[in-house]
Each structure stands twice: as structure tokens, then as C-alpha cells.
C-alpha positions in Angstrom: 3.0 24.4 -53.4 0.9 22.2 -55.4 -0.4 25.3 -57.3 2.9 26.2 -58.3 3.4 22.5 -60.1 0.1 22.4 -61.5 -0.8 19.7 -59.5 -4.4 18.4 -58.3 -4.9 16.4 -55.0 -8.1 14.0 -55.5 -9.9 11.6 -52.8 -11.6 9.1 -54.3 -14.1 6.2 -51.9 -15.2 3.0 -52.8 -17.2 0.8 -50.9 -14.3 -0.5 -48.8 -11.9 1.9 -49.4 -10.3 5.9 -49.9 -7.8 6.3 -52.6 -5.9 9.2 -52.9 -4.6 10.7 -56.1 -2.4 13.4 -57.8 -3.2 14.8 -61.4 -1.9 17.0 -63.3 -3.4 19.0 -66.0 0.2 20.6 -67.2 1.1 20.7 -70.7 4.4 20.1 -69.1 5.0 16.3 -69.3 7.1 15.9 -66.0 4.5 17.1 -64.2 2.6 13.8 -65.0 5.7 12.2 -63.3 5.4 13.5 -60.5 2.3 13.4 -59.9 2.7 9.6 -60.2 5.5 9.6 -57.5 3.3 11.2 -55.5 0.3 9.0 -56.0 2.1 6.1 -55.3 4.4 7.6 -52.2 3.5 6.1 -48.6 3.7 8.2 -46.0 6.9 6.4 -44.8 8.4 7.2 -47.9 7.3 10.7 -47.8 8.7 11.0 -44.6 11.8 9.1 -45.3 12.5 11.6 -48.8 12.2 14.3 -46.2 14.8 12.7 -43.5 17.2 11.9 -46.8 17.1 15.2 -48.2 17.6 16.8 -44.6 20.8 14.5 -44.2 21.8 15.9 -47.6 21.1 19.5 -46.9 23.0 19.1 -43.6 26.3 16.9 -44.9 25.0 13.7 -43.4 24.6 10.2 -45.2 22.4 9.6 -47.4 21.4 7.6 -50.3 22.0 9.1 -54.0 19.1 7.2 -54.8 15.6 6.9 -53.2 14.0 4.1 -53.4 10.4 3.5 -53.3 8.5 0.6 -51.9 9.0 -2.3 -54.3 5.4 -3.2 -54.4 4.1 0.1 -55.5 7.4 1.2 -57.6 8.6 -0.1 -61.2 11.9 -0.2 -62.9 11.2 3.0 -64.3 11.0 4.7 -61.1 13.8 6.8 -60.2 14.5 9.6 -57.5 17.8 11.2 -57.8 18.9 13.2 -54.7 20.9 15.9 -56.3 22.1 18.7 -53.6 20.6 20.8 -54.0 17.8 19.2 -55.9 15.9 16.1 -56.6 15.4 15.0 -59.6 12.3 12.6 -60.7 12.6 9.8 -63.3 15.5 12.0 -65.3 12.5 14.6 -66.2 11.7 16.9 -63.8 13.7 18.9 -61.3 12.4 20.2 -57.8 14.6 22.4 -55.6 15.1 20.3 -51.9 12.8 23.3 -50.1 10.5 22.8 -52.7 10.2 19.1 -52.6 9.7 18.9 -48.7 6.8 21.6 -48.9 5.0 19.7 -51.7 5.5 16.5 -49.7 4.2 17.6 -46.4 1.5 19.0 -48.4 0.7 15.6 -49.6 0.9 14.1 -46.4 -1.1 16.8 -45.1 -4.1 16.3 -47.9 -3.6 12.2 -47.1 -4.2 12.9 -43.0 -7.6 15.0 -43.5 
């Protein structure tokens, strides 16, 4: 799935610790947006886009907006859950199949 967004999954070690990363090389600008939401997504908050857009796909509850951790997130950071898409900091749009392959795929890369 990454392929198909251009994306590049990195791990990166320092002395004390493994950083993870997702690049882009896109011409496409919203690429590099997503890749940042990605870089800076938890696995809880993977998990908990997944559970959100699951409720949304099944006419559950859910929250229009996704927030990310405070700590890692800024102002500008915005995830708009859109049935039947989301839609990342008002640039790019991901269809909700899509989104939950590319984010277990992340999750997957992060638990090697």
C-alpha cells in the first residue's frame, strides 16, 4: 500500500534509541502530509483510526474528527473522517480500505 502513495518506511537507531520514519519522494505535496501523520501516529492511535473508521463504515459512533496525541500533534493537524474517506490536513484524500491497509502496514513495519 505504501507503494501506491509513494511512501518510504525508514528505521533509524541512535545510541539509546529506534526512530521510525515515513518519507515521501512524491512530487505530490500531500503526500508529504501524510507521511507526517504517519511519522508521528502511535500505535494506539493507529489502532484507534482503525476502530473509528470501522464504527463509521458500520453506522456506529464515531468522532468526525481524529484527534492525535497532543504531545506529538500541532494545531495544524487535522484528520477528517469522511465516509467513505478520510481526509488529512484538508490535502489529501484516502479511501477508508485504503487508509486501514496503509495503517496496519505501518504498524506492521513499526513491530519488526
Amino acid at each position: 500500500m505504501k507503494e501506491k502513495f509513494n511512501l518510504i518506511f525508514e528505521k533509524k537507531r541512535s545510541w539509546f534509541s529506534v526512530y521510525y520514519y515515513c518519507s515521501t519522494k512524491s512530487p505530490k505535496h500531500e503526500y508529504t502530509y501524510l507521511a507526517s501523520k504517519l511519522t508521528t501516529m502511535h500505535q494506539i492511535e493507529c489502532e484507534g483510526l482503525i476502530e473509528s473508521i470501522d464504527d463509521a463504515e458500520n453506522g456506529k459512533y464515531y468522532e468526525e474528527y481524529f484527534a492525535l496525541d497532543a504531545d506529538a500533534a500541532s494545531d495544524n493537524d487535522e484528520i477528517h473522517i469522511l465516509p467513505p474517506n478520510i481526509i488529512i490536513d484538508k490535502s489529501v484524500t484516502i479511501s477508508f480500505s485504503d487508509m486501514k491497509k496503509l495503517l496496519h502496514e505501518w504498524m506492521s513495519f513499526r513491530n519488526k
